[in-house]
C-alpha positions, 0 to 999 in steps of 0.5 A: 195863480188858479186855473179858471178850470177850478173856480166854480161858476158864478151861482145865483141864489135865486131863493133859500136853498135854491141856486142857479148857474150857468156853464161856458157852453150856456148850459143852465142848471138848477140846484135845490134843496128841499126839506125832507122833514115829513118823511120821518120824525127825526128828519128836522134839518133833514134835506134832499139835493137835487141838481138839473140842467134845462135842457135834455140836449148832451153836453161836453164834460164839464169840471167847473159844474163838479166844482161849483156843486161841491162849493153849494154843498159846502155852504149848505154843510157848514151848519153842522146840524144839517143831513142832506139824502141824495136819491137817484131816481130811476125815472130815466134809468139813470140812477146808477150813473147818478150814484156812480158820479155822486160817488167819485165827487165825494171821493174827489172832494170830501176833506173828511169833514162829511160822512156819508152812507149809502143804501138802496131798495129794490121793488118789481119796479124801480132800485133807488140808490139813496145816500145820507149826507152828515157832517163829522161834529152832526150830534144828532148823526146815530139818530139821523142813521136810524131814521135813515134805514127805516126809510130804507127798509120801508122802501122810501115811503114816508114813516109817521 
């Protein structure tokens, strides 16, 4: 029998590529992806993820939110021809803490199945830590990581 402790939570979608759920503790968090397209040429299918409670307010540690986030990426990823970037924005100083939680979710769950690949650009005001996302059978996957350190050596500016 599974333990209710693995199961995700019951996701809502409330539109394409964006989804909602609720915690045991009433949290609601929101699950988004948008397209990534015009940040450079070759990003067609290109998406970022982006995931946030409602509430600032702390809250227990919750495996179900990990469970249930990985079951979106796993629908979003069995089109093989999709990319996803996770940045983690520096706006509450917290990006660190965001790759480092990306980081073991990928370590925890990824069946081989994605590749991903990590850099960062660092200016006087902000790091960003940004991630692509790419299925193993992406035929598109030596493009896509070309484009993906372009972006990074234009310090994430939009390539014409």
């Amino acid at each position: 029998m599974e333990s209710s402790l693995q199961r995700p939570y019951e996701v809502v979608k409330n539109k394409d590529w964006d989804y909602s759920f609720q915690t045991k503790h009433g949290i609601i968090y929101h699950a988004y992806f948008i397209e990534f397209s015009n940040y450079h040429p070759a990003f067609s299918d290109v998406y970022t993820f982006n995931i946030e409670p409602e509430t600032d307010k702390p809250h227990p540690l919750d495996v179900r939110i990990s469970v249930t986030v990985v079951s979106i990426l796993q629908s979003f990823f069995r089109d093989k021809q999709r990319a996803m970037l996770m940045v983690c924005d520096s706006l509450d100083g917290k990006e660190e803490k965001r790759k480092n939680l990306f980081d073991r979710w990928f370590k925890k769950y990824n069946d081989g199945n994605i590749r991903k690949y990590d850099a960062s650009a660092v200016t006087e005001d902000y790091t960003i830590y940004v991630s692509i996302y790419l299925h193993r059978a992406n035929p598109r996957s030596h493009v896509l990581l070309d484009a993906f350190y372009d972006l990074v050596k234009n310090d994430f500016y939009p390539i014409d």
